[in-house]
Biopython code that builds the backbone (N, CA, C, O; Angstrom):
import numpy as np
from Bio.PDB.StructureBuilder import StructureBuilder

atoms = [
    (1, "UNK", "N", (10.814, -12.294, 1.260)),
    (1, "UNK", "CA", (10.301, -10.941, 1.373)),
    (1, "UNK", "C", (9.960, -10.679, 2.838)),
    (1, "UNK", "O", (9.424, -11.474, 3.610)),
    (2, "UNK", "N", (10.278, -9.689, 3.040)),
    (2, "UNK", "CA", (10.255, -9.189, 4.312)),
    (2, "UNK", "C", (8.746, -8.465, 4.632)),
    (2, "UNK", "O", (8.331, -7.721, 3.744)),
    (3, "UNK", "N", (7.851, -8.644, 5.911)),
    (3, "UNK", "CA", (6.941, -8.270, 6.059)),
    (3, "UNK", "C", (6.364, -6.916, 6.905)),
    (3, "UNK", "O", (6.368, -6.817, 8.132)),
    (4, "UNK", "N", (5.890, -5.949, 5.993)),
    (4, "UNK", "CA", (6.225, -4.444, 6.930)),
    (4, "UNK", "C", (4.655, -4.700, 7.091)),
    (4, "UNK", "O", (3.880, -5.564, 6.681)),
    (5, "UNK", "N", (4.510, -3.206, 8.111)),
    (5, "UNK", "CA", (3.035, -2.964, 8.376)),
    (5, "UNK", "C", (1.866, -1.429, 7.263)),
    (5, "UNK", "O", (2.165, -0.343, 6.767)),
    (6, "UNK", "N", (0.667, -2.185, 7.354)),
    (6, "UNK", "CA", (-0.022, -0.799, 6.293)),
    (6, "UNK", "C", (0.756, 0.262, 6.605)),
    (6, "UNK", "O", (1.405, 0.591, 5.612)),
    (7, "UNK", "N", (1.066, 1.216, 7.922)),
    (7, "UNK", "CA", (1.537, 2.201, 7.330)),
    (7, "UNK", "C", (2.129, 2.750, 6.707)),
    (7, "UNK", "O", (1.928, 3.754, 6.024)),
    (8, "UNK", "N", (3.325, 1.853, 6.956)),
    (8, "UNK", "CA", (5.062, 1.947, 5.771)),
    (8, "UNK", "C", (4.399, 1.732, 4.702)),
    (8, "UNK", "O", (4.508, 2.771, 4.051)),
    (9, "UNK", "N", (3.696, 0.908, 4.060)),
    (9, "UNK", "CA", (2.851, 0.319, 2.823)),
    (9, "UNK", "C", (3.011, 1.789, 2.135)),
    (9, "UNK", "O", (3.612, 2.171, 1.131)),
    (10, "UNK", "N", (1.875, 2.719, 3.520)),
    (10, "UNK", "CA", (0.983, 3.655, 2.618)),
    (10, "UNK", "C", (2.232, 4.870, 2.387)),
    (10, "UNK", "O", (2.191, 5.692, 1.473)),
    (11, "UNK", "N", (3.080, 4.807, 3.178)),
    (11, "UNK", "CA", (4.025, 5.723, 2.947)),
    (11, "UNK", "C", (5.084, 5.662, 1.679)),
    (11, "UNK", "O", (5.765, 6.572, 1.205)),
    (12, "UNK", "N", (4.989, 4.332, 1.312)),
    (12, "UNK", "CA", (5.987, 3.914, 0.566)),
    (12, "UNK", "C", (4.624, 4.386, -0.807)),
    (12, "UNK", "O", (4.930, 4.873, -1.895)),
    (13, "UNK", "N", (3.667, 4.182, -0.513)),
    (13, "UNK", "CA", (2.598, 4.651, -1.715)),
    (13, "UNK", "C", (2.791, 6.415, -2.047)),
    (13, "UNK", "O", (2.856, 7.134, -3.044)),
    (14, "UNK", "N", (2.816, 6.510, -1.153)),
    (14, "UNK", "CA", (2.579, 7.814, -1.025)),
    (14, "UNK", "C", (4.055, 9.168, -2.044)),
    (14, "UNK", "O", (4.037, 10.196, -2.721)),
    (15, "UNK", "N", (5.265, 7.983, -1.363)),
    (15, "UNK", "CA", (6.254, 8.361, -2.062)),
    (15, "UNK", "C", (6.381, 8.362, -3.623)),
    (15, "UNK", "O", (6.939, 9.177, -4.359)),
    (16, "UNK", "N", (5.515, 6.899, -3.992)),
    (16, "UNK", "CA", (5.880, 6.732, -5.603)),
    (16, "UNK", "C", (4.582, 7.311, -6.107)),
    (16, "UNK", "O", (3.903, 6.740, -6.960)),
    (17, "UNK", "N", (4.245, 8.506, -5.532)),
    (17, "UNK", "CA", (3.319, 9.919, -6.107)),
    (17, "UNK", "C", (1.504, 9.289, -6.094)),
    (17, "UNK", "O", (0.636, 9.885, -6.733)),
    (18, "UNK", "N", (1.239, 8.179, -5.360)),
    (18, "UNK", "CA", (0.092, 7.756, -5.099)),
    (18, "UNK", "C", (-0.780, 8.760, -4.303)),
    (18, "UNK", "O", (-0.138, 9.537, -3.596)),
    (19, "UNK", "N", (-2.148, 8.884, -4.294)),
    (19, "UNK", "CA", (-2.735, 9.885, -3.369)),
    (19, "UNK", "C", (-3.978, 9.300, -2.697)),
    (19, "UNK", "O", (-4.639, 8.404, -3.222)),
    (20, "UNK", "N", (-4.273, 9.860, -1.480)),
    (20, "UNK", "CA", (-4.851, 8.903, -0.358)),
    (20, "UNK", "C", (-6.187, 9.765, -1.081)),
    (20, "UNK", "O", (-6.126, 10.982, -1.260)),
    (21, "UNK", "N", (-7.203, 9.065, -1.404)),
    (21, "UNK", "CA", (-8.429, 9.426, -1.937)),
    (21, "UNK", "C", (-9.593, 9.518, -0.183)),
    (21, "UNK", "O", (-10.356, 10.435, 0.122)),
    (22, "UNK", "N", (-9.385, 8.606, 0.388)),
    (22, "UNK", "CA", (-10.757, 8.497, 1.282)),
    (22, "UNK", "C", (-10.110, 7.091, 2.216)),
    (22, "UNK", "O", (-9.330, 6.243, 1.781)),
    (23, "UNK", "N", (-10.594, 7.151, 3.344)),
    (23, "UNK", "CA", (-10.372, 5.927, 4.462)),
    (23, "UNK", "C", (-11.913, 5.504, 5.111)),
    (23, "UNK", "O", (-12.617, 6.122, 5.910)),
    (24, "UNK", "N", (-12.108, 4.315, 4.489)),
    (24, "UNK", "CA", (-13.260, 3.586, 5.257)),
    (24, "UNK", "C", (-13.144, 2.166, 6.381)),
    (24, "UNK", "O", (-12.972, 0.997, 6.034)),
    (25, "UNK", "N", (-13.270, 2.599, 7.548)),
    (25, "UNK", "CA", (-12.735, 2.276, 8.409)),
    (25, "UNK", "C", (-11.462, 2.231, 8.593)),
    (25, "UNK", "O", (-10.718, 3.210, 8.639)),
    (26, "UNK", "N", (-11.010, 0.560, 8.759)),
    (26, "UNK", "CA", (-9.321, 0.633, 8.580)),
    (26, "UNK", "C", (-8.339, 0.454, 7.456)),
    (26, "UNK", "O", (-7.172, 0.062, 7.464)),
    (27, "UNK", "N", (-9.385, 0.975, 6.182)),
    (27, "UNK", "CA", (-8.597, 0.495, 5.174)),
    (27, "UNK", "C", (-8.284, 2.136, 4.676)),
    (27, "UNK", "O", (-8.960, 3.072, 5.104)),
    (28, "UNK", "N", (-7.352, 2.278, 3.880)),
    (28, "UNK", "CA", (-6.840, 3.382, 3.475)),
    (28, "UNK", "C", (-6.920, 3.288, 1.807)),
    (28, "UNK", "O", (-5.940, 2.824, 1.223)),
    (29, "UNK", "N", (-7.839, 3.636, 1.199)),
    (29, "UNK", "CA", (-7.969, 3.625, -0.859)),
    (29, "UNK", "C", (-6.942, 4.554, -1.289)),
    (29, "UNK", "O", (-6.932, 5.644, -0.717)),
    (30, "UNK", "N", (-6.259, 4.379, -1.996)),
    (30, "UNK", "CA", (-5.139, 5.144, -2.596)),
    (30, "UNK", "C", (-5.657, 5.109, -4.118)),
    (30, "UNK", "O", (-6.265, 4.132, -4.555)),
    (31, "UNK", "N", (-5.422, 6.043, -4.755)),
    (31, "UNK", "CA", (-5.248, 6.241, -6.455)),
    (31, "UNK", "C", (-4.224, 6.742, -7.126)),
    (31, "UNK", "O", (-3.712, 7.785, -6.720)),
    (32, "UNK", "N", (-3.812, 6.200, -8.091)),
    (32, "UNK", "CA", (-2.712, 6.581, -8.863)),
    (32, "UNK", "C", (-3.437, 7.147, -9.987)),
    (32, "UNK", "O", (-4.243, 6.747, -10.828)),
    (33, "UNK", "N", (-2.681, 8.532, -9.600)),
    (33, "UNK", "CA", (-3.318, 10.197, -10.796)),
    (33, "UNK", "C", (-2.843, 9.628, -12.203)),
    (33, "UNK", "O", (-3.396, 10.137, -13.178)),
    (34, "UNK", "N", (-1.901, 8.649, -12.440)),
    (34, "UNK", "CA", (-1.445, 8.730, -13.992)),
    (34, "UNK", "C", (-2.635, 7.644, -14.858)),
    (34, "UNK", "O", (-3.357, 7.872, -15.829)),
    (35, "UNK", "N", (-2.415, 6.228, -13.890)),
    (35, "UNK", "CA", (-3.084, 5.560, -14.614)),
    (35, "UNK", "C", (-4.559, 5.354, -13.910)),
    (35, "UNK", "O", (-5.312, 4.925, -14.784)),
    (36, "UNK", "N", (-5.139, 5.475, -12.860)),
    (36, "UNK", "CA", (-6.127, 5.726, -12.530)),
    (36, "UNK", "C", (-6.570, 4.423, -11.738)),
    (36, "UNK", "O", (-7.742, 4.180, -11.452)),
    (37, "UNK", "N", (-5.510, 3.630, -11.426)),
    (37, "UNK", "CA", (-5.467, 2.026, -10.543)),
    (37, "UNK", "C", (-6.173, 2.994, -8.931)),
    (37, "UNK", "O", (-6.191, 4.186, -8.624)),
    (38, "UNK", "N", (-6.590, 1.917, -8.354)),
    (38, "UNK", "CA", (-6.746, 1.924, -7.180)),
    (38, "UNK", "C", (-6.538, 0.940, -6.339)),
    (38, "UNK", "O", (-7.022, -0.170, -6.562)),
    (39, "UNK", "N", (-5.545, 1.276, -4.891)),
    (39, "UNK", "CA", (-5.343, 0.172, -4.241)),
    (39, "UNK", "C", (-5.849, -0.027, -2.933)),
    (39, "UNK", "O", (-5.824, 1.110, -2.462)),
    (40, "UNK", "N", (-6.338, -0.865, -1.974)),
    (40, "UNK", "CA", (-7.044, -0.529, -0.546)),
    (40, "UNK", "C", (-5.841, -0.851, 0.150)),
    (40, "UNK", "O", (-5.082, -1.616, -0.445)),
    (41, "UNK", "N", (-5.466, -0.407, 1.368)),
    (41, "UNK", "CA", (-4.559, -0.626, 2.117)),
    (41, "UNK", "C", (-5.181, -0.966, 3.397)),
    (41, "UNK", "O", (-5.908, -0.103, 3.888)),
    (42, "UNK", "N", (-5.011, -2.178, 4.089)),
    (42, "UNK", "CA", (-5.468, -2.300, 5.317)),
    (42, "UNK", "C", (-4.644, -2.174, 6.523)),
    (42, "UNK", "O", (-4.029, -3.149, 6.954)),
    (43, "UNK", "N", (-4.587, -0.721, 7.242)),
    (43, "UNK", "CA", (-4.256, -0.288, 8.058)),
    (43, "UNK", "C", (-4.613, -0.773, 9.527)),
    (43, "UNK", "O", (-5.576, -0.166, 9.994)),
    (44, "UNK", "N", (-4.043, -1.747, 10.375)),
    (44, "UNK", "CA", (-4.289, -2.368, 11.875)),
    (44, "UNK", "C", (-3.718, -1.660, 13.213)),
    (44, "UNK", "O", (-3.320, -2.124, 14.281)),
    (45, "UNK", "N", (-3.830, -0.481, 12.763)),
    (45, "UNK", "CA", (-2.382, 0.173, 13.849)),
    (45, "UNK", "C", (-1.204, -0.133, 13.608)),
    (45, "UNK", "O", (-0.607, 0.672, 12.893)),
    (46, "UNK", "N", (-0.667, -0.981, 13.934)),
    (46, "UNK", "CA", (1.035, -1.273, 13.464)),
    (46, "UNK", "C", (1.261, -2.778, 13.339)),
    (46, "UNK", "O", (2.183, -3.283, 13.980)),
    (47, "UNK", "N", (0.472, -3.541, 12.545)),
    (47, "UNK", "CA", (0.457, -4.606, 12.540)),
    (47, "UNK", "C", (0.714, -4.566, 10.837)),
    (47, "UNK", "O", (0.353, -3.974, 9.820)),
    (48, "UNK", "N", (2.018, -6.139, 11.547)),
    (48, "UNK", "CA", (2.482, -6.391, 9.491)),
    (48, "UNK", "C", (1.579, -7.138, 8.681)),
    (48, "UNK", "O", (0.914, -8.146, 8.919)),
    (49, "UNK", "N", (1.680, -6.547, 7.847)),
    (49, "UNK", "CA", (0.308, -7.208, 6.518)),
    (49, "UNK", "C", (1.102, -9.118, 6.531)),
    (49, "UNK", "O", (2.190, -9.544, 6.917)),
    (50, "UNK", "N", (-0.060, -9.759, 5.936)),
    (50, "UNK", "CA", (0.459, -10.569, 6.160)),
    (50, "UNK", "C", (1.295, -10.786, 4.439)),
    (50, "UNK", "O", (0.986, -10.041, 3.509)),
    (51, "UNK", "N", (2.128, -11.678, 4.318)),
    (51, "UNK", "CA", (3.078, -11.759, 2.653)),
    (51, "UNK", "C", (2.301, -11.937, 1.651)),
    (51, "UNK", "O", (2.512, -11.523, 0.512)),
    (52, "UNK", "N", (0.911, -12.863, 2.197)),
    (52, "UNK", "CA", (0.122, -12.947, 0.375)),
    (52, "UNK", "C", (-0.651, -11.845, 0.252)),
    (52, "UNK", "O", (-0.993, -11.600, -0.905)),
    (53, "UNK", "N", (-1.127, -10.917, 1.305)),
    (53, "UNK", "CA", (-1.637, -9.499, 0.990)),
    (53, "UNK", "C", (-0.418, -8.709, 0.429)),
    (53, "UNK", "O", (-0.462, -8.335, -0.743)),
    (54, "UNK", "N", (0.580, -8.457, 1.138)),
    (54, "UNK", "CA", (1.781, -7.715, 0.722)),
    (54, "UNK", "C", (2.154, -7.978, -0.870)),
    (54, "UNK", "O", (2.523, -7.035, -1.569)),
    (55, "UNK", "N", (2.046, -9.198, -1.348)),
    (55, "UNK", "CA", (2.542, -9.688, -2.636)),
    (55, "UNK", "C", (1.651, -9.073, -3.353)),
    (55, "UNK", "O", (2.061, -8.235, -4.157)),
    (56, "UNK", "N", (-0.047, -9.380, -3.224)),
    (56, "UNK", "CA", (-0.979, -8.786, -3.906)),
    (56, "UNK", "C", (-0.621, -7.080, -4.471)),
    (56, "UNK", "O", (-0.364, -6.644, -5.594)),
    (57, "UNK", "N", (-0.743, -6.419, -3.147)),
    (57, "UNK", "CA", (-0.607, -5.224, -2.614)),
    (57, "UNK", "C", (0.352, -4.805, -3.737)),
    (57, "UNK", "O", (-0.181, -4.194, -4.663)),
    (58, "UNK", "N", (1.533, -5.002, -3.811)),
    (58, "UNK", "CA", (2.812, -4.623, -4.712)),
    (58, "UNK", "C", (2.369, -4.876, -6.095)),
    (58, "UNK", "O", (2.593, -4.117, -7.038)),
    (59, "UNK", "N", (1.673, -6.083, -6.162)),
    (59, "UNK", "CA", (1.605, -6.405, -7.748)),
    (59, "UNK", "C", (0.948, -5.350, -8.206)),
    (59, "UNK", "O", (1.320, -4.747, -9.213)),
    (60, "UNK", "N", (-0.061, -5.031, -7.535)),
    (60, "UNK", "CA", (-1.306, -4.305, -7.947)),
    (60, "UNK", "C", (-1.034, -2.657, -8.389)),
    (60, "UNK", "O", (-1.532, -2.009, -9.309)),
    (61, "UNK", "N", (0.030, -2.238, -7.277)),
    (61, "UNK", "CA", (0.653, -0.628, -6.836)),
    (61, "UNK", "C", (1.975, -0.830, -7.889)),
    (61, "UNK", "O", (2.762, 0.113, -7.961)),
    (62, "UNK", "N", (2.199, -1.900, -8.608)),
    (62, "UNK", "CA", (3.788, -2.035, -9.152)),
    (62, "UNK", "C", (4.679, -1.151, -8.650)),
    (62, "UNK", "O", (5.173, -0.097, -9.049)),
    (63, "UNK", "N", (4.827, -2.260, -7.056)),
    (63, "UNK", "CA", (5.731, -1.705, -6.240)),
    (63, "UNK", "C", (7.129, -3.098, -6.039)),
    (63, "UNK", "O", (7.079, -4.316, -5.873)),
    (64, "UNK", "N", (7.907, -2.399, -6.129)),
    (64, "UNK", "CA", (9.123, -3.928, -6.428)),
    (64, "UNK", "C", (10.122, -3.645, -4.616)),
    (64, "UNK", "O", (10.402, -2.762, -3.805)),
    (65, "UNK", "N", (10.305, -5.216, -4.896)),
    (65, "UNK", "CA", (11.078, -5.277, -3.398)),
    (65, "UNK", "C", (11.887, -3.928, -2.766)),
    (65, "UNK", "O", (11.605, -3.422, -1.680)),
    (66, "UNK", "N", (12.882, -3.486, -3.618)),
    (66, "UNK", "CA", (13.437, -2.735, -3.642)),
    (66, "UNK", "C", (13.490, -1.353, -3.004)),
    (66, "UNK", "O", (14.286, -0.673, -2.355)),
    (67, "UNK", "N", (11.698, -1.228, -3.729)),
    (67, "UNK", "CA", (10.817, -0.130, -2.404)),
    (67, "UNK", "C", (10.891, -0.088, -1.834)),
    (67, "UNK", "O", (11.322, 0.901, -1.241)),
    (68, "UNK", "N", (10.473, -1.362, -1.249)),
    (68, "UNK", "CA", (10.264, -1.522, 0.509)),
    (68, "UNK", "C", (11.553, -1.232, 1.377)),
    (68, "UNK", "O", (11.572, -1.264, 2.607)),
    (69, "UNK", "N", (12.752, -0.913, 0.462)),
    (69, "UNK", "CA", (13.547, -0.428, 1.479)),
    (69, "UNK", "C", (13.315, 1.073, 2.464)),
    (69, "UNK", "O", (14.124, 1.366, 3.343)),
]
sb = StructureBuilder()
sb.init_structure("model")
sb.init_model(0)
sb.init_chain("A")
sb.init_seg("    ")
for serial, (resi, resn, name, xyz) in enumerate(atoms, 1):
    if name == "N":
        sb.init_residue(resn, " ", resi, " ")
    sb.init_atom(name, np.array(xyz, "f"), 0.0, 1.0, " ", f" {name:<3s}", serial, name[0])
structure = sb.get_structure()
């Protein structure tokens, strides 16, 4: 798996109809309107998440490799 940075993360959230609720400090909380999950995104400026956050991150957002294109 290839390692992107929070923003692509949040964009790629953003696409599969996620909505940015609130940002405390550098993290970015997202909620999903259907089922009501919430995910934190830690935003570094342009720095890549590292793979066991990223893995988390996806499991959590049921976001599949594929996305990340």
């Amino acid at each position: 798996m290839k390692s992107i940075s929070g923003k692509t993360f949040c964009k790629i959230l953003e696409r599969k109809g996620w909505i940015l609720k609130r940002v405390k400090g550098s993290h970015h909380i997202y909620q999903n309107p259907e089922s009501n999950s919430i995910v934190s995104v830690p935003v570094h400026s342009n720095k890549d998440l590292k793979i066991g956050t990223l893995g988390t991150l996806m499991k959590n957002a049921n976001v599949s490799e594929s996305d990340l294109q």
